[in-house]
N, C-alpha and C positions, 0 to 999 in steps of 0.2 A: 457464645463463640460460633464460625458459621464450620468451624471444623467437628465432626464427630470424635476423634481421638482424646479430645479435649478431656472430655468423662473418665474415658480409660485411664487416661494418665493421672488424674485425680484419683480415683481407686486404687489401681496399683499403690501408689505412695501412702494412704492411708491403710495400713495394717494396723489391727487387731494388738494389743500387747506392745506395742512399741512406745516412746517417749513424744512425746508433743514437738518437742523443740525437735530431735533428728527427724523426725515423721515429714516436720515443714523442710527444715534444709533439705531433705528428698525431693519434696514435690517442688523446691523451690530449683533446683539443679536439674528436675526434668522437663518443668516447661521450660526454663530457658534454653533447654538444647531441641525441643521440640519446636519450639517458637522461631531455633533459626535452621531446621532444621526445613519446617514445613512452610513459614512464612517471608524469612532471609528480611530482609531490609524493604520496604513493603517504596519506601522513600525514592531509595534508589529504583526499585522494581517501576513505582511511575515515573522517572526520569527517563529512564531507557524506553520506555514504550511510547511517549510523548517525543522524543528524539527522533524514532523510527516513522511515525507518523510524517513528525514535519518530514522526513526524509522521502516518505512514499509522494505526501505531496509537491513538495519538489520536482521530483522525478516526472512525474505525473503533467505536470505545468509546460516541463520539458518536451514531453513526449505531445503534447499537443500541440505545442508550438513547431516540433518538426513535422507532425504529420500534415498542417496546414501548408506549411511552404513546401511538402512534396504538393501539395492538392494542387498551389499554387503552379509549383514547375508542371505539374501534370496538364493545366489546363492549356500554357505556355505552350508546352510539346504537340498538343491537338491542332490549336491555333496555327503554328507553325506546319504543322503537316498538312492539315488542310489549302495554305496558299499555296505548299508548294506542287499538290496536285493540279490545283487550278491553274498554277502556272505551265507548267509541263504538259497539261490537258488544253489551255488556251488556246492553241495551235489549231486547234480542231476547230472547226465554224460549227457549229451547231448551238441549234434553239438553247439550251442547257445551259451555256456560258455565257450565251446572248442575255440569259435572263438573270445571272448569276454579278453581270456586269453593272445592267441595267439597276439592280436592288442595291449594290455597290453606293451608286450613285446618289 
C-alpha cells in the first residue's frame, strides 16, 4: 500500500489473546473506515480532477482568444491614431509629410 498507516492498522487489530474470527471482523471494520477515511472514492476523486482540468482548459482557450482580439483592436487603435495625426499634421508643408505621401504611394 502506498499509505504508511496501513501497518498500524494491521497491528493494532491483531492482539495477542484474542479470537481469530473477532481479531479479523476488527481489522476488517478498520480498513474500511480507514480506506474511506484516507482514500474516499479514488473513482469519483479522478472524475473531479479530469472535470476541473477540461474546465482550466476551457478557460484557458477563452482567455486567449480574447487576448488576441484586444492585440487585434490594439493594433486597429494605433493605425487609427497614426492617420489621424498625419491628417491634422498634413497642413504643415514640410519634407516629412512630403515623404510620408510620397511612400504612401
Amino acid at each position: 500500500m502506498s499509505n504508511g498507516q496501513f501497518a498500524d492498522i494491521v497491528q493494532q487489530s491483531s492482539v495477542k489473546g484474542v479470537e481469530v474470527v473477532s481479531s479479523k471482523q476488527e481489522l476488517t471494520s478498520n480498513l474500511k473506515t480507514w480506506n474511506k477515511e484516507v482514500f474516499g472514492n479514488i473513482f469519483y476523486r479522478k472524475k473531479r480532477v479530469v472535470g476541473q482540468l477540461q474546465g482550466i482548459n476551457r478557460l484557458e482557450k477563452e482567455l486567449n482568444s480574447e487576448y488576441n482580439q484586444i492585440l487585434k483592436q490594439e493594433e486597429i487603435y494605433w493605425y487609427k491614431k497614426s492617420r489621424c495625426q498625419w491628417i491634422s499634421f498634413s497642413d504643415r508643408n514640410t519634407a516629412y509629410f512630403h515623404t510620408k505621401a510620397i511612400i504612401r504611394r
